[in-house]
C-alpha positions as CSV (number, residue, x, y, z in Angstrom):
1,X,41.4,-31.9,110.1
2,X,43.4,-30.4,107.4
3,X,44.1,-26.7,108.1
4,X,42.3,-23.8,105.9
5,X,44.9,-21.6,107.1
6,X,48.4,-23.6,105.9
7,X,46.3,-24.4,102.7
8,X,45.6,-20.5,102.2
9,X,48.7,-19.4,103.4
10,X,50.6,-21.1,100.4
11,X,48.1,-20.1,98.1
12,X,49.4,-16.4,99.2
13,X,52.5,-17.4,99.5
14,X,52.5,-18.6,95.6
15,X,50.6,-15.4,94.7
16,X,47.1,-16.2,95.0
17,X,45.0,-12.9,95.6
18,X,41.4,-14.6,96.4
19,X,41.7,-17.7,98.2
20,X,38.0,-19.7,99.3
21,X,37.1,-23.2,100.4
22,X,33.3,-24.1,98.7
23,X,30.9,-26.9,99.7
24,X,29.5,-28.0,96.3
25,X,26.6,-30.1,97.8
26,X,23.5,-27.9,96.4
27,X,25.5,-27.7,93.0
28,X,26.0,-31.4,92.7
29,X,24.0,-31.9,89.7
30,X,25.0,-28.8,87.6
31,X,28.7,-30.4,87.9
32,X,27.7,-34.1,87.1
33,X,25.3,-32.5,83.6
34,X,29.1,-29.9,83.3
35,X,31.7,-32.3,83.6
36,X,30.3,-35.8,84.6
37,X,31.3,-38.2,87.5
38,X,34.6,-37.3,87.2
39,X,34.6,-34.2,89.2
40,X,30.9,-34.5,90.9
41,X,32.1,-37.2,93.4
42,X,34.6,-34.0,95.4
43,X,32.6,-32.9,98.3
44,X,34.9,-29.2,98.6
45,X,36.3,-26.8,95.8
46,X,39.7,-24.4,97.1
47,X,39.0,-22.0,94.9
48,X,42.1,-19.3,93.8
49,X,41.8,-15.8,91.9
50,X,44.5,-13.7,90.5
51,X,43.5,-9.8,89.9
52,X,44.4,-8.5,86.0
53,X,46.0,-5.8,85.7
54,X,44.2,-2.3,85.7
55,X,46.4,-0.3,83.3
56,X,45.7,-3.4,80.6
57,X,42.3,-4.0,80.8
58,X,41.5,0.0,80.7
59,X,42.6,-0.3,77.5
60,X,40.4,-2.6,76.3
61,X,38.3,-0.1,74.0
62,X,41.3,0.0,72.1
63,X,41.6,-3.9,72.0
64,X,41.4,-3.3,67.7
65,X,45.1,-1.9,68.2
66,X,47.5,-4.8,67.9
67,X,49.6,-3.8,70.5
68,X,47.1,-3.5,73.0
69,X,45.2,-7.0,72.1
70,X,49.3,-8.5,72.6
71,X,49.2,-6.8,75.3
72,X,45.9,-8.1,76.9
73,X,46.5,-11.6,75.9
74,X,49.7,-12.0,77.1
75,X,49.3,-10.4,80.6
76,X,45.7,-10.7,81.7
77,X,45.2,-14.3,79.9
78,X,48.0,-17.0,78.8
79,X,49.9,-15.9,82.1
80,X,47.6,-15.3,84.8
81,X,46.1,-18.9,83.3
82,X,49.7,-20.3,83.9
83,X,50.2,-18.8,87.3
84,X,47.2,-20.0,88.6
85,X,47.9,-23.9,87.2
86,X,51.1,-23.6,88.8
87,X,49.3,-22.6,92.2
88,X,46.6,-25.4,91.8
89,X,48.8,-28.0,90.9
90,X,51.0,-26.8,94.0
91,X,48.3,-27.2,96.5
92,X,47.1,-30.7,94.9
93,X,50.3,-32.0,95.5
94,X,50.1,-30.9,99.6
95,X,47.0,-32.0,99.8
96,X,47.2,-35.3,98.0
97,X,50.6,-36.0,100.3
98,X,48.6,-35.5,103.3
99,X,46.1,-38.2,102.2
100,X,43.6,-36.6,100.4
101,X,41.5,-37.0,96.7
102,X,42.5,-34.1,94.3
103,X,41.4,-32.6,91.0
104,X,43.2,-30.1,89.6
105,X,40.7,-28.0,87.1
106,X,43.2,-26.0,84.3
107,X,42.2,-22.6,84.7
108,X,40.9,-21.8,81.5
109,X,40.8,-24.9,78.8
110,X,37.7,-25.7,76.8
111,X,36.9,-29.8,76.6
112,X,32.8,-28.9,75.0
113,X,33.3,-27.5,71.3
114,X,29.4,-27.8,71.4
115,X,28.4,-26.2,75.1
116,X,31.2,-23.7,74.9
117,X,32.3,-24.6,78.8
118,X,35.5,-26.6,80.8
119,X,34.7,-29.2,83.0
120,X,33.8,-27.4,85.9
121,X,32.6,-23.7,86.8
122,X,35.4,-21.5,88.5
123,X,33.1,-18.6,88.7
124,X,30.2,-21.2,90.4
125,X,33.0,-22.0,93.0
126,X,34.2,-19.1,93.8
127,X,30.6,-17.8,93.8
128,X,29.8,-20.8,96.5
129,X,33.1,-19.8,98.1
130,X,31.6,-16.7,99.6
131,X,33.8,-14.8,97.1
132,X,31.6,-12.6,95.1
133,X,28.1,-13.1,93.0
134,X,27.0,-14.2,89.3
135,X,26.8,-10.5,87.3
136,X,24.8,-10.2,84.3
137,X,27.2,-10.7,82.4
138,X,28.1,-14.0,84.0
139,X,31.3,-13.1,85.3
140,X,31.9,-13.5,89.1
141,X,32.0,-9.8,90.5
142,X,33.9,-9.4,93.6
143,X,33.4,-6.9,96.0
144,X,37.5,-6.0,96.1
145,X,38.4,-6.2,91.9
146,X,34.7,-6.0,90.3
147,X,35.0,-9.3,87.6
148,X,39.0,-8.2,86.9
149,X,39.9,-11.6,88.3
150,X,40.8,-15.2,86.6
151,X,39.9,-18.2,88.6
152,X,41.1,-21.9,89.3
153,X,39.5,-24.2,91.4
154,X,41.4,-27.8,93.5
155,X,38.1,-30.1,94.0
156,X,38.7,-32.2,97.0
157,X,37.7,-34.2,99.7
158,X,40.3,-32.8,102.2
159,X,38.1,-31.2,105.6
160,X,38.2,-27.9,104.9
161,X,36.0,-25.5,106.6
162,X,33.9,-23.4,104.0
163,X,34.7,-20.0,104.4
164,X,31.6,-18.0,103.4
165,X,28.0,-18.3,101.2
166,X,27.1,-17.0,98.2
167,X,27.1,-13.1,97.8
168,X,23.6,-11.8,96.8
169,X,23.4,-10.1,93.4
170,X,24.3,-6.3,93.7
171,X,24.3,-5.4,90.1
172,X,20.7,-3.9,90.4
173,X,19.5,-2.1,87.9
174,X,22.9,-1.5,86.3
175,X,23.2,-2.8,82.7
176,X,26.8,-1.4,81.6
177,X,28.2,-4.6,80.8
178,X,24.6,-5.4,78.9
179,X,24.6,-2.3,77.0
180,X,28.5,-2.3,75.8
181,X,28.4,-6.1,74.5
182,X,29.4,-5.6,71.1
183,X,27.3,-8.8,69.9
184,X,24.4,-8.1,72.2
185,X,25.4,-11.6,74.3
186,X,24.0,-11.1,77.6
187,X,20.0,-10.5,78.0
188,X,20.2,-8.8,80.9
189,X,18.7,-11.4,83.3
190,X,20.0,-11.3,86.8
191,X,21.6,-14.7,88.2
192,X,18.9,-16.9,89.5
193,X,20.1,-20.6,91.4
194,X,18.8,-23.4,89.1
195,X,18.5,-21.5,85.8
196,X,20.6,-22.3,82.9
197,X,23.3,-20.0,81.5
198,X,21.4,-19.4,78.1
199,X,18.5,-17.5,80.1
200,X,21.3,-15.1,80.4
201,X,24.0,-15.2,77.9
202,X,24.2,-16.7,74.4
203,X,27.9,-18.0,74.8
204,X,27.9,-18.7,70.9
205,X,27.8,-15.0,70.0
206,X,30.8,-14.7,72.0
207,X,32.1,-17.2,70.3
208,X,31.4,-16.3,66.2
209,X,32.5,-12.7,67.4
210,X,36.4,-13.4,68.7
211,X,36.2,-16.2,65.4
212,X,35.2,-13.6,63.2
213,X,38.0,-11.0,65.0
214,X,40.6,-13.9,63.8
215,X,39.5,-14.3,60.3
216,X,40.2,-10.7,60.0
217,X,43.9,-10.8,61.3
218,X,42.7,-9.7,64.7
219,X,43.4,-10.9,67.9
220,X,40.3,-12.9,69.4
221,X,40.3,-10.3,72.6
222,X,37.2,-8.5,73.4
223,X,36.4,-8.0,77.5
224,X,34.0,-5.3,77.3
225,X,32.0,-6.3,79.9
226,X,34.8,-6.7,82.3
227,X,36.0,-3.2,81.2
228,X,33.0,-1.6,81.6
229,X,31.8,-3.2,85.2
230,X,31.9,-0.3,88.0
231,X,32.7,-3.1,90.8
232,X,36.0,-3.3,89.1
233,X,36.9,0.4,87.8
234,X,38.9,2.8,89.8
């Protein structure tokens, strides 16, 4: 039996700040229709999360200042991304040394141009992970850091215990992150298991919006709804 604790206490040790083992048996055909038989034959997903920075992502309102969208990018994106790739790819190696099947999912890299997604669902592992629940905004809300965490998940079949269930919803009837959408993405919908991401969030108006940013000369950096999210402010 391959130990949760050795396995979590590297992901610390490497600077993981969430750290959850998921069973993905109920999600199994949402990751084959997502990313195909590639990653639907792992049984387990470790899942990691990273906290952004406070100070950067209050300033988020005034994301059209260059300096700030630098700031954003650089700090609460391209390096929290590499940090937790490093971390991943750290715990694949132990556990594929002890014996065990690994996939290494890159923390935030598009493969579908057309469905806007990766090739597996951080948030729906972390979600399954025990970790936090599905906002309306689609981001995975954690009781600790709101949604003001990135995510990367190791799919595996080492035995790992699972460490919790999915959260229930707690968003209620708060619509901040609804309301302050600057392209109106999100319908307002709570999470509901088995219903697709479009009854919630038009990921294509996202999309045209940080395009239409760039075009401009801007950086593509928006993060409203993480800003806005009282889970995550202080």
């Amino acid at each position: 039996m391959e130990d949760n604790k050795k396995i979590e206490s590297l992901a610390r040790k490497w600077d993981a700040d969430f750290f959850g083992v998921a069973d993905l048996s109920t999600a199994r055909d949402a990751i084959f229709e997502q990313g195909g038989s590639a990653v639907a034959g792992y049984p387990l997903a470790v899942s990691i999360g990273i906290s952004l920075f406070d100070a950067i992502v209050d300033q988020l309102p005034q994301r059209m200042e260059y300096g700030v969208a630098v700031n954003y990018r650089h700090h609460c994106y391209d390096v929290i991304n590499q940090r937790l790739d490093d971390i991943a790819s750290k715990i694949s190696s132990v556990l594929q040394n002890d014996g065990y099947r690994v996939f290494p999912v890159p923390a935030s890299k598009r493969v579908d141009d057309e469905r806007l997604c990766g090739t597996f669902s951080h948030k729906m592992a972390a979600h399954l992970a025990g970790l936090g629940w599905i906002g309306k905004s689609c981001l995975l809300v954690t009781p600790e850091k709101g949604p003001r965490v990135r995510w990367a998940t190791v799919l595996t079949d080492a035995p790992l215990n699972v460490t919790g269930e999915p959260m229930n919803e707690q968003c209620g009837t708060c619509n901040r992150c609804v309301e302050i959408c600057p392209v109106k993405a999100f319908t307002g919908e709570p999470f509901r298991k088995g219903e697709r991401r479009e009854v919630r969030y038009d990921a294509s108006k996202c999309d045209r919006y940080l395009a239409l940013m760039k075009e401009k000369g801007k950086l593509g950096v928006c993060g409203m709804c993480l800003y806005i999210c009282p889970h995550g402010r202080k």
